[in-house]
C-alpha positions, 0 to 999 in steps of 0.5 A: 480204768474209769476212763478206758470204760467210758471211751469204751462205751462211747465208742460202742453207740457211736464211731465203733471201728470206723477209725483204725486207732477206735478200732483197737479198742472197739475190738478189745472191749465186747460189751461183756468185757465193759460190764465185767470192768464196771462191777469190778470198779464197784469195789473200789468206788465211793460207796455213793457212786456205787449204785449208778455203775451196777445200774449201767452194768445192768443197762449195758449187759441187757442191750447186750443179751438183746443184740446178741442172743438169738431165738428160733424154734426149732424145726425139722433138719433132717432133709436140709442140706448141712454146712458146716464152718470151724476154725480148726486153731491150727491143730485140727483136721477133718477127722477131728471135726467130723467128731466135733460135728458128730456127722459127715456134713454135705459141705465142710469149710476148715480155716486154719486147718491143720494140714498133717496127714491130709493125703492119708485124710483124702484115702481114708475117705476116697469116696469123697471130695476134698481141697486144701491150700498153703493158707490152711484153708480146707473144703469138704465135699460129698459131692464133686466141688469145682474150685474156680479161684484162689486169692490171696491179696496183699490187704491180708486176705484170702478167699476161695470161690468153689462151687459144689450142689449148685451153689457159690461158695467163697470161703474166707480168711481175714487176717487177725493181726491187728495191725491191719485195718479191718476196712479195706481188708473187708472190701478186698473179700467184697471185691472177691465175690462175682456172684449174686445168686446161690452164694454163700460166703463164710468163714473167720473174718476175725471181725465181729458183727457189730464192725461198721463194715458189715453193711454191705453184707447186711444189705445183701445177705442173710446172717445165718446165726441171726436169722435162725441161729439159737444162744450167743451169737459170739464164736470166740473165745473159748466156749466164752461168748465175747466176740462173733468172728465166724460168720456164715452170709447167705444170699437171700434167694437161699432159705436156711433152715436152722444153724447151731453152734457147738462149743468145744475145746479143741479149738479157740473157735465154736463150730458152725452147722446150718442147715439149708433147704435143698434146691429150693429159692425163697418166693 
């Protein structure tokens, strides 16, 4: 166990998941995880030694709540155009997540959606407008949404390019088994992506923040939940913050306003709200 720790960290401030085998464990060993192993290894250590792994415990877990936790005062959304994302764990629909959200946003993006009584969903809110496909993917909207493509590639991934308000939005699912390397699969979604301007791309890329191959991403869009998100960035697991895995990219002539996470026990996932300006491009 001392040695899984120390590649562990190692890995964490060095390669991360540039190779597919240091992947599997960067995935596998969060920060939180590493700190929790190092305390319970203080019970078994020699006395002397003890100090020094309370003392990189300590270390490791202020990095973490540095990197990872998010501060933004909170400010006026009730203008703000709502968005909202969820992995519904196969078992949720959109009643279910409109009970969760406590609204009806503008804009709803359900991965893994459950899709039993959709067609009774559609009437029930006919006034609205809906899109579900065969990889439990669905999409909410107030106002009339445009779907524009659907692919589903052999690099495991599926994305959904639909318009609605003006905007550009390609709602994604990464495939989580890890038998599948996250690089080409993250520059498939890139490869996805034909817009430039008022695009938002989000969705469950099962691939956490800290991954190597966000740096596209990074360069180009916004992160939502670290721009003007509030807490743990982590969505997964369980209302446990361990690994961020839901990710919301704003291209950066958008403005976001404030996003929030919401814990609950109906799915594996924490819900995400973001609030955007509406019509309104940063100067």
């Amino acid at each position: 166990m001392q040695l899984l720790i120390c590649i562990a960290i190692v890995l964490h401030f060095t390669i991360k998941d540039y190779f597919y085998i240091s992947s599997l464990i960067f995935y596998a060993t969060p920060l939180p995880l590493i700190v929790l192993g190092l305390l319970f290894l203080v019970l078994f250590i020699k006395a002397f030694a003890r100090k020094y792994y309370v003392i990189l415990a300590v270390i490791l877990a202020i990095i973490w709540v540095k990197n990872n936790y998010a501060f933004t005062t909170t400010t006026n959304t009730s203008e703000g155009l709502e968005i909202v994302l969820w992995n519904g764990y196969r078992t949720q629909n959109f009643v279910k997540a409109f009970k969760v959200s406590k609204t009806i946003p503008d804009i709803m993006v359900l991965i893994e959606c459950d899709e039993h009584a959709y067609e009774k969903i559609k009437k029930e809110y006919s006034e609205y407008h809906f899109y579900f496909n065969d990889k439990a993917i669905g999409i909410f909207s107030k106002t009339p949404l445009k779907i524009l493509s659907k692919t589903t590639s052999k690099k495991n991934t599926t994305v959904v390019h639909f318009t609605t308000k003006n905007l550009n939005f390609y709602a994604v699912d990464v495939s989580a088994n890890v038998k599948y390397f996250r690089k080409p699969m993250l520059e498939n979604v890139v490869s996805q992506i034909k817009t430039d301007d008022k695009t938002i791309v989000l969705g469950d890329f099962n691939t956490p923040y800290e991954s190597l191959f966000f740096k596209n991403f990074k360069k180009k869009y916004q992160h939502a939940f670290t721009e003007k998100g509030n807490g743990f960035r982590e969505t997964w697991f369980w209302n446990i913050p361990l690994l961020s895995l839901d990710h919301i990219w704003v291209s950066q002539d958008l403005e976001i306003i404030e996003i929030e996470k919401i814990s609950t026990q109906k799915s594996d996932h924490s819900m995400l709200k973001m609030y955007l300006k509406n019509e309104t491009s940063k100067k």
